[in-house]
N, C-alpha and C positions, 0 to 999 in steps of 0.2 A: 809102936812103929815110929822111928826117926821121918820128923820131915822137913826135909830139905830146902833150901832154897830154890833147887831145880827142879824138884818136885812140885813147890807151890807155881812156880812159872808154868809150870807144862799143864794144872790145873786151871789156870788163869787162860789158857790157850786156847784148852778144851770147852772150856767156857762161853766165851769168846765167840769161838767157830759156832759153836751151837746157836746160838742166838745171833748170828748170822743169817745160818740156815733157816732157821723157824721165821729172821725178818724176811728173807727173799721168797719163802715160801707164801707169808702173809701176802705181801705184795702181788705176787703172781694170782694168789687167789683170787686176787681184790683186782686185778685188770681183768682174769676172767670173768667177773661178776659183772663188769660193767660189760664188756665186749656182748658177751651173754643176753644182758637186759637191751641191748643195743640191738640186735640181731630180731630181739623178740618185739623190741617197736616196731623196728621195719617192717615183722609179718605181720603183726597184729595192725597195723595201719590201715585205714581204709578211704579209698577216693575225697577228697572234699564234695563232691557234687553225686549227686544220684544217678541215675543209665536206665534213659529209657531206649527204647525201640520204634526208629520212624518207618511206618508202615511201607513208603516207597520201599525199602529193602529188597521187600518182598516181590514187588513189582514184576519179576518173571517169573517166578510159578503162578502169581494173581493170574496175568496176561495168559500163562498157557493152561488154565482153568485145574491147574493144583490144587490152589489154594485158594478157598472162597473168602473173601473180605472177608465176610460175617464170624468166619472163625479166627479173627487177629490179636483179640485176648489170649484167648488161646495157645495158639502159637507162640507171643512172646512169654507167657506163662511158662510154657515147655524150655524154651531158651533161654531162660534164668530171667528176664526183667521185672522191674518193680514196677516200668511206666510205659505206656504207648502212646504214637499221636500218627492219627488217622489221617489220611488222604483224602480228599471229598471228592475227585473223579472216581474212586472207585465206587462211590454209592451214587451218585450226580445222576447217571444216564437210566437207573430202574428206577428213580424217583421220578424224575421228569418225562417219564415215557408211559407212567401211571396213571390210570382215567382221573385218578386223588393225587395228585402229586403229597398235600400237606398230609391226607393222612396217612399213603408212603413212607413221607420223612419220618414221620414219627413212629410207624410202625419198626423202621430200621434202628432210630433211636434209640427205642424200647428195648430190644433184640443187643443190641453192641451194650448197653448198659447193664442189663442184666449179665452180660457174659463180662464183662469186665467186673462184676461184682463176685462173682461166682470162679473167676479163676484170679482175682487179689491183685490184680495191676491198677493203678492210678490212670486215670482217662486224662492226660497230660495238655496235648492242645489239636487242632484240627489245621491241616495244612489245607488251603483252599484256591484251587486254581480255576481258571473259566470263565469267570463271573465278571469280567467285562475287567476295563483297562481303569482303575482310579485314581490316576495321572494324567488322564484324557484334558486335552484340552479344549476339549467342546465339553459344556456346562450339563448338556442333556446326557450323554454317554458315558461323562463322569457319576452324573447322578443314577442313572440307571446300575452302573455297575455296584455305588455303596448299597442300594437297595437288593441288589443280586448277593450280596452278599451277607443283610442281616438275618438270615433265614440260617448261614452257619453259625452269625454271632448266636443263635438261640441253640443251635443244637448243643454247642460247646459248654454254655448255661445248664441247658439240660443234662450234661453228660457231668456236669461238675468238673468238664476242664479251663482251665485259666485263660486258656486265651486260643484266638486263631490266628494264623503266619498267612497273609496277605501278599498279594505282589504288585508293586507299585509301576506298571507298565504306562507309557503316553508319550509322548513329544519324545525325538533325539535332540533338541535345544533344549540343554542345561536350563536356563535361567525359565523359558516355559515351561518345561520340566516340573523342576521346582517349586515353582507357584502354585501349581496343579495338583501337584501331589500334597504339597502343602493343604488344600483346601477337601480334598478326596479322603484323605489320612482320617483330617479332622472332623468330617463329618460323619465317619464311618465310626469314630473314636468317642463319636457323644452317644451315639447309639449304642453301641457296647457298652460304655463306664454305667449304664444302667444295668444293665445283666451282670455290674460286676466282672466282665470279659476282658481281657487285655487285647490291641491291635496290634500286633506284630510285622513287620517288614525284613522281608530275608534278601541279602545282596542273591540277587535271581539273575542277572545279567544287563548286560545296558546301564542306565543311570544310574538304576538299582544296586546296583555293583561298584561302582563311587561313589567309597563309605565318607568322604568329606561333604563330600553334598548331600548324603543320607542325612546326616547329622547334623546339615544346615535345617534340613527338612525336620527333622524331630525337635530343633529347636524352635521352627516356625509354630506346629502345632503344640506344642508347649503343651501335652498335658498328663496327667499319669499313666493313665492306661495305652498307650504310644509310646512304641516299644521297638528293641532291634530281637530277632534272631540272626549273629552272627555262624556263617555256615564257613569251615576251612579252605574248602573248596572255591567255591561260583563266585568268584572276582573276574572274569569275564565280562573286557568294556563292547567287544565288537568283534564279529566273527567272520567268515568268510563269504560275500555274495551279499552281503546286510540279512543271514540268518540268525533266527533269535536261538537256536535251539541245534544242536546236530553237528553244526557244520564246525570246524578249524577256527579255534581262538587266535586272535590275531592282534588282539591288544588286552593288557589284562593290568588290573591296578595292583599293587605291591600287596599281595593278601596276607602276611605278618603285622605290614600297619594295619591295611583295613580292621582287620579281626580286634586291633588294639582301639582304631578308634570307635567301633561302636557298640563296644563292651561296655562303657557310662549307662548304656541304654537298653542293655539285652537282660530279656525275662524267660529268654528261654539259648539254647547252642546245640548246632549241629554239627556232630563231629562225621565229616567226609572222609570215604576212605576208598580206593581203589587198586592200591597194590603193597602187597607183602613181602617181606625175603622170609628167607629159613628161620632168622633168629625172632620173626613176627613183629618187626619194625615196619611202618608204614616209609615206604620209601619215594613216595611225591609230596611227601607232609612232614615236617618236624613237630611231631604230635608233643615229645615236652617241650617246647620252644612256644608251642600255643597254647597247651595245658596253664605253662608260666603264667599266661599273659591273661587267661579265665582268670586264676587264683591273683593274681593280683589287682582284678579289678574289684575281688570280693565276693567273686557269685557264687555263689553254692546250692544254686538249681540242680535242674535236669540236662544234662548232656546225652543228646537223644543219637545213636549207632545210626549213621546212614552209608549201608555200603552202595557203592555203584561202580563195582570192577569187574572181568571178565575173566580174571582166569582162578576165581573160586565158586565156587554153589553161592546163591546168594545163603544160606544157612552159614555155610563154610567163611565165610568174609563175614556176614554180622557176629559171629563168635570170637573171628581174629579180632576183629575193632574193639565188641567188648572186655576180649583179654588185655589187649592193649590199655584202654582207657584206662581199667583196674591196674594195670602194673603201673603207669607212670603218672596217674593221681595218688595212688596210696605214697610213692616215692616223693612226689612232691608235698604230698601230706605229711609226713613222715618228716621231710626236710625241715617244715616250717612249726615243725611244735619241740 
């Protein structure tokens, strides 16, 4: 067979073309590969921080005798969690109305320990209200309340959770305030760093709630176990009629700073949550806008579900918050590896 000069061209062509094709197909393959592996980071991503479950949640089926405390392992069990943290009004009033109160406390101890053993959740921290004002600025009232108080630092010990969330209530002047809480914080805080116990402070309202002067305060007491829980929510400086609780907030401090400033300090974060749309976005929170501001301060705690909304079951709302938190931690986890 003659071959041509336009025969070796049109050979050269076909050539050519082909290894073309074979590059744009390599190519192509090798964008899906990556797009591919891309897709599968984002699912396989997981929160930076772990999700427990803050027993208020539950707070109205407790109240309308659904759901007995005693069974709060449990429950969050049921509801996917790995951690709880208990409320002590809900065991407060059958401990204290016991001919034994101490050997009450520890009968219920006993009881919530074993169940948290036995359904696999983490005994996270003890939220502790009641126990008197320790920001008082009477010495004796102050003192009464840290001593009303060590009897949680012990359960929390006992239950092998890190710490208990305090509320640092006394004076509406600032600078007495402060002093107070200063000296309350600290002495509740020596008592615990022996049990190993962290003392925690949650913006709860009032001065509590003015995380710059929280912060003044944590630098007063200066010492490890003196701690923030930063909560999304309760930036609340002052409410309608001078109510601490219930009424119309009517002054509220900037709570994207606050959450930022005392996040240097937080050993534990409560993620607040009261209302959903369709797409299961919190829509009175920028939940990644504060996510961000956890992950960059470095924590990689527990971020404990607290709903307090009304137009879900409270089941129905701790599930949304949990879905949330997992969608746009893994997102931000995902982003930052």
């Amino acid at each position: 067979m003659k071959i041509t000069p336009t025969k070796i061209l049109s050979y050269l062509l076909i050539l050519f073309l082909s290894l073309g094709i074979y590059s744009c197909k390599d190519q192509k393959s090798e964008n899906e590969s990556i797009e591919t592996t891309q897709v599968q980071t984002e699912q396989n991503a997981e929160p930076f921080f772990d999700i427990s479950l803050a027993q208020w949640s539950l707070n109205k089926p407790i109240f309308a005798g659904e759901l007995d405390p005693m069974d709060f392992a449990e429950k969050a069990n049921e509801l996917g969690f790995k951690g709880i943290e208990y409320v002590s009004s809900f065991y407060a009033p059958q401990i204290a109305e016991a001919e034994n109160p101490e050997e009450a406390m520890q009968k219920v101890l006993d009881t919530l320990k074993a169940k948290s053993e036995k359904f696999n959740v983490d005994n996270v921290l003890i939220m502790v209200d009641g126990e008197g004002e320790l920001a008082s600025p009477d010495p004796a009232e102050r003192q009464k309340a840290v001593e009303n108080h060590k009897k949680w630092v012990d359960a929390a010990s006992f239950l092998g959770a890190h710490s208990i969330r305090v509320n640092l209530f006394g004076s509406e002047d600032p600078q007495v305030w402060k002093d107070s809480a200063i000296k309350g914080l600290k002495a509740l805080s020596e008592y615990a760093a022996k049990k190993n116990v962290n003392v925690l402070v949650e913006n709860h309202g009032y001065l509590s709630s003015n995380a710059e002067l929280l912060v003044e305060v944590m630098e007063g007491v200066n010492m490890e176990n003196a701690g923030t829980l930063p909560d999304f929510g309760n930036f609340c400086l002052k409410r309608e009629g001078g109510e601490r609780w219930e009424a119309k907030c009517i002054e509220e401090y900037p709570k994207y700073q606050g959450i930022k400033e005392m996040m240097p300090y937080a050993k534990s974060v409560s993620a607040k949550s009261y209302k959903f749309n369709e797409e299961g976005e919190e829509t009175t929170l920028d939940y990644e806008r504060i996510l961000k501001i956890v992950q960059d301060a470095g924590y990689t705690g527990y971020v404990g579900v607290e709903y307090e909304g009304e137009d879900l079951s409270a089941e129905e709302g701790i599930l949304a918050t949990k879905e949330l938190l997992m969608e746009v931690g893994s997102k931000l986890n995902s982003n930052n590896n």
